[in-house]
C-alpha positions as CSV (number, residue, x, y, z in Angstrom):
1,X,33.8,7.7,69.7
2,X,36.8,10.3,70.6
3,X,35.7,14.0,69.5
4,X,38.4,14.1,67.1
5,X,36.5,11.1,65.5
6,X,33.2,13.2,65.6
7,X,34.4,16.0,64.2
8,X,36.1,14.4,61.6
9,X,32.5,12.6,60.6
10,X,31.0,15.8,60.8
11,X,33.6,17.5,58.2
12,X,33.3,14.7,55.8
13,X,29.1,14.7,56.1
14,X,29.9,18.5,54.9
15,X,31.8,18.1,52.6
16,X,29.8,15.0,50.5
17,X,26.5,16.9,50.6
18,X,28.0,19.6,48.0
19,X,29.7,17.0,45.9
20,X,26.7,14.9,46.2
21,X,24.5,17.7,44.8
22,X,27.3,18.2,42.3
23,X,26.9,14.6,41.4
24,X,23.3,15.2,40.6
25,X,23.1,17.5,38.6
26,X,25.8,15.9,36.6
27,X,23.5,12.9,36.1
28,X,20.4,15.0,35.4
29,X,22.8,16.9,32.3
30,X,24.0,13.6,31.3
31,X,20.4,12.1,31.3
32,X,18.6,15.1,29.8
33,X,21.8,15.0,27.0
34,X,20.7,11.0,26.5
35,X,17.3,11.6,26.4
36,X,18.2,14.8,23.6
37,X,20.5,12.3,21.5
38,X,17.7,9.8,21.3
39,X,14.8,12.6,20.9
40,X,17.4,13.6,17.8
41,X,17.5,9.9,16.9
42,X,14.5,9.3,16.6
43,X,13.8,12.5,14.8
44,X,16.6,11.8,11.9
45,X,15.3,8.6,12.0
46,X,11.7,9.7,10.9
47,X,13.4,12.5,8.9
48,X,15.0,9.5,6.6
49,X,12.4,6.8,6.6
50,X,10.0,9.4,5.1
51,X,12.2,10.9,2.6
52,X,12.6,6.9,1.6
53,X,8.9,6.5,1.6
54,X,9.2,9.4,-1.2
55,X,11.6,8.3,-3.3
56,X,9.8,4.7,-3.4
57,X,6.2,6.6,-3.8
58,X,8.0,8.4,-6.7
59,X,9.7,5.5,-8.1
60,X,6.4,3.8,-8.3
61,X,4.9,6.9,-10.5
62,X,7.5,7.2,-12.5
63,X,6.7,3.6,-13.8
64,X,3.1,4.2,-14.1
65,X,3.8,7.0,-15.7
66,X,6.0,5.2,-18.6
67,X,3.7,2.8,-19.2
68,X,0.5,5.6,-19.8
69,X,2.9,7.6,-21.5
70,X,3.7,4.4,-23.8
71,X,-0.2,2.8,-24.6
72,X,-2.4,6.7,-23.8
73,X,-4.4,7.4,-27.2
74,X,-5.6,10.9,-26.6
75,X,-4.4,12.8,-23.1
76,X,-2.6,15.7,-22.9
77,X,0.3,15.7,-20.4
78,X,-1.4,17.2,-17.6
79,X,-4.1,14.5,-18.0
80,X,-1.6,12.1,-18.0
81,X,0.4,13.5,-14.4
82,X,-3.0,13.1,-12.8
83,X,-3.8,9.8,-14.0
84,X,-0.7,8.6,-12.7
85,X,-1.3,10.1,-9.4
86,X,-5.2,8.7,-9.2
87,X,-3.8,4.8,-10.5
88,X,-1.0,5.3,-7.4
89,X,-3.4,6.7,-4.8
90,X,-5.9,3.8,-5.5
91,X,-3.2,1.0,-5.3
92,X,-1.9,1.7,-2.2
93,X,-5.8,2.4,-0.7
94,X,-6.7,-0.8,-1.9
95,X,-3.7,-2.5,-1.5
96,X,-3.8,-3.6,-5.3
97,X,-0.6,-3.7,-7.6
98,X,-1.0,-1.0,-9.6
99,X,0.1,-3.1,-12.6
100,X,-2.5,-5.2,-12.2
101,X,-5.1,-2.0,-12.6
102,X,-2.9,-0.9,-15.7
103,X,-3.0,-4.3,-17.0
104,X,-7.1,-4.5,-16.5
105,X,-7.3,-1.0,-18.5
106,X,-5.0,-2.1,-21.0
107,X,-7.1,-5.3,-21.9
108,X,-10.4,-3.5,-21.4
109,X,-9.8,0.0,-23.4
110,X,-6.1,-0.2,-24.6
111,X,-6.2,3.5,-22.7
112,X,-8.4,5.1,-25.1
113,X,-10.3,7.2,-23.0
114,X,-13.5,6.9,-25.3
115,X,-14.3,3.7,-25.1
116,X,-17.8,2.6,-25.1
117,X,-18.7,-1.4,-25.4
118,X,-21.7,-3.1,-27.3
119,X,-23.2,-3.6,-23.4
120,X,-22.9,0.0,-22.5
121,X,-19.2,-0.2,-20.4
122,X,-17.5,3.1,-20.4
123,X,-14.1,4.5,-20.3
124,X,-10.8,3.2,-19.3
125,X,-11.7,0.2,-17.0
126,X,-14.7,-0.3,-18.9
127,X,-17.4,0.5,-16.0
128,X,-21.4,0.4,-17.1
129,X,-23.2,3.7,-15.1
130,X,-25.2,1.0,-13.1
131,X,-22.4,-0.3,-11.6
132,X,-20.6,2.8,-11.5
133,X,-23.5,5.1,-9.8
134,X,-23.6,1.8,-7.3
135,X,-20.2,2.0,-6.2
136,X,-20.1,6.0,-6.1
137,X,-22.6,5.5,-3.7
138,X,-21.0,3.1,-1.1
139,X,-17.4,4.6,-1.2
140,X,-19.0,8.3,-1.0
141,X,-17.5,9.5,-4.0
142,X,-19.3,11.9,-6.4
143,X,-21.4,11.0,-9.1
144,X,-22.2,13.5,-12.0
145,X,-25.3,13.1,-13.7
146,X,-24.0,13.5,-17.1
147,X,-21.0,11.6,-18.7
148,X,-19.6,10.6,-15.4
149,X,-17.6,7.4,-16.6
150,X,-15.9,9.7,-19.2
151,X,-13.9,11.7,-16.8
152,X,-10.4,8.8,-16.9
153,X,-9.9,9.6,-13.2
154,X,-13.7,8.8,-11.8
155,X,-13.5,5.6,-14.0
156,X,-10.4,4.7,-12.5
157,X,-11.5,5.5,-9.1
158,X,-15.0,3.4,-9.6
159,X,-12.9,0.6,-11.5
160,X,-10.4,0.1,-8.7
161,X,-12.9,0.0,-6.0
162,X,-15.2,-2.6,-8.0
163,X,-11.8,-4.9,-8.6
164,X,-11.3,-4.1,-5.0
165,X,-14.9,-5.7,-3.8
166,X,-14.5,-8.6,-6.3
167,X,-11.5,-9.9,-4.8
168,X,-13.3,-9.5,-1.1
169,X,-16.3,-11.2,-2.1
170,X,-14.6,-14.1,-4.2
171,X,-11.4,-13.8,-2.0
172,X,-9.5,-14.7,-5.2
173,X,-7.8,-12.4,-7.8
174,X,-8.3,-15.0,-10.2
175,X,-12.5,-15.3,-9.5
176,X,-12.2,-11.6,-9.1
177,X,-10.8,-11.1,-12.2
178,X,-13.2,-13.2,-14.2
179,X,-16.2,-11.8,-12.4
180,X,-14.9,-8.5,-13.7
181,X,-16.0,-9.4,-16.9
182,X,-18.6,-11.8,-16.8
183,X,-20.5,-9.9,-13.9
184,X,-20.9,-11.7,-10.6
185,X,-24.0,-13.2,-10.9
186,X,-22.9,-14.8,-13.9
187,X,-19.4,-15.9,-12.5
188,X,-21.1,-16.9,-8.9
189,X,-23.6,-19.4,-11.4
190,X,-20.7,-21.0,-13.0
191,X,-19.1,-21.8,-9.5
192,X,-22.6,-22.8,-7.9
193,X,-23.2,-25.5,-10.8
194,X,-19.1,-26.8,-10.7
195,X,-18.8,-25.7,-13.6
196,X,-15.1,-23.6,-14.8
197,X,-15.7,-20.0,-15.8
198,X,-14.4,-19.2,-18.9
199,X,-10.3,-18.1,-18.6
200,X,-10.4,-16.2,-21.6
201,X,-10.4,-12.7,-20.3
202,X,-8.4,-13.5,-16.8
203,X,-5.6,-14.6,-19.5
204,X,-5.9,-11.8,-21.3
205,X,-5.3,-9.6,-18.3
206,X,-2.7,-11.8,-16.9
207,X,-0.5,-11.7,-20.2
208,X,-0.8,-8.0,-20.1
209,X,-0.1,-7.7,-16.7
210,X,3.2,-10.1,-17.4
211,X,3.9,-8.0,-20.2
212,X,3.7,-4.9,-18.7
213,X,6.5,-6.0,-15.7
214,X,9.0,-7.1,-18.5
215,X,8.6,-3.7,-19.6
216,X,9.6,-2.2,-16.4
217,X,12.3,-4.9,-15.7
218,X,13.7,-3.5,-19.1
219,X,13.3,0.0,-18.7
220,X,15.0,-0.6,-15.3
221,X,17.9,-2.6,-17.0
222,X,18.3,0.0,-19.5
């Protein structure tokens, strides 16, 4: 190699370091602006799934709402907001449709919150304080000593959770539903022996239930 050819290496050596450097840095900005653009993304991203999540949560009390506002005999309006927020809160944490716990309330007390049966059920989803203390007990939540299944949002809370074990135990809505009423010893005797459980109340429930959707599809229409 002539020295005019070394020399000529050694210049251009020189002369890529710098742009090479140059070059680098460039592709570190350009990374670090991809990885911002994603980062901001991901972040609108989150921003507008969750504001979705909140208009669907809302959309969901608004029609739970209707309906107590519609059938209630005797809550004031504050009782009613809350009892729309307990009826939501325990359908999605029990992955039950929270017309079907409306529609179990409406064949059970027609939402007066005074109800008492001739076997000792109380309140909204019709809960006897057996039953009631019983469930408190395994899902931790607080029994008063006096006049517990009066207060519309324990009852619902106990109520849910009972329909909630039914339908695990049974793994039937159906059963479930019927063992609601009849008790499951009762239901669990029928089904032992072959025998068909009386329908009576599970139809009951079901034609409110049905009724209760038109009534949304309606409202929705209107």
């Amino acid at each position: 190699m002539s020295l005019m050819e070394r020399k000529f290496k050694n210049r251009m050596i020189f002369i890529s370091r710098p742009a090479g450097i140059l070059l680098l840095v460039l592709y570190s900005l350009q990374m670090m602006a991809t990885i911002l653009l994603i980062w901001s993304y991901l972040d609108q991203k989150e921003i507008i799934n969750k504001q979705a999540q909140k208009i669907r949560e809302m959309e969901e009390k608004l029609k739970i709402l209707e309906i107590i506002e519609d059938y209630q005999i005797g809550f004031n309006e504050d009782e009613i907001t809350t009892l729309t927020d307990v009826i939501y809160e325990e359908s999605v944490k029990f992955s039950i449709d929270p017309l079907l716990i409306l529609a179990v309330i409406k064949t059970e007390s027609a939402f007066k919150r005074y109800q008492r049966s001739h076997m000792g059920a109380e309140g909204l989803m019709q809960i006897k304080p057996s039953i009631g203390k019983s469930i408190a007990e395994k899902w931790g939540i607080d029994w008063p000593q006096k006049k517990g299944l009066w207060n519309p949002d324990l009852n619902v809370r106990l109520g849910t959770a009972y329909l909630f074990e039914l339908i695990l135990k049974f793994k039937d809505v159906r059963k479930a539903i019927i063992a609601y009423n009849l008790g499951e010893t009762v239901t669990r005797e029928y089904l032992y022996l072959g025998a068909t459980p009386p329908a009576r109340y599970y139809n009951r429930v079901k034609k409110n239930y049905l009724e209760l959707r038109r009534q949304i599809e309606e409202n929705q229409n209107f």
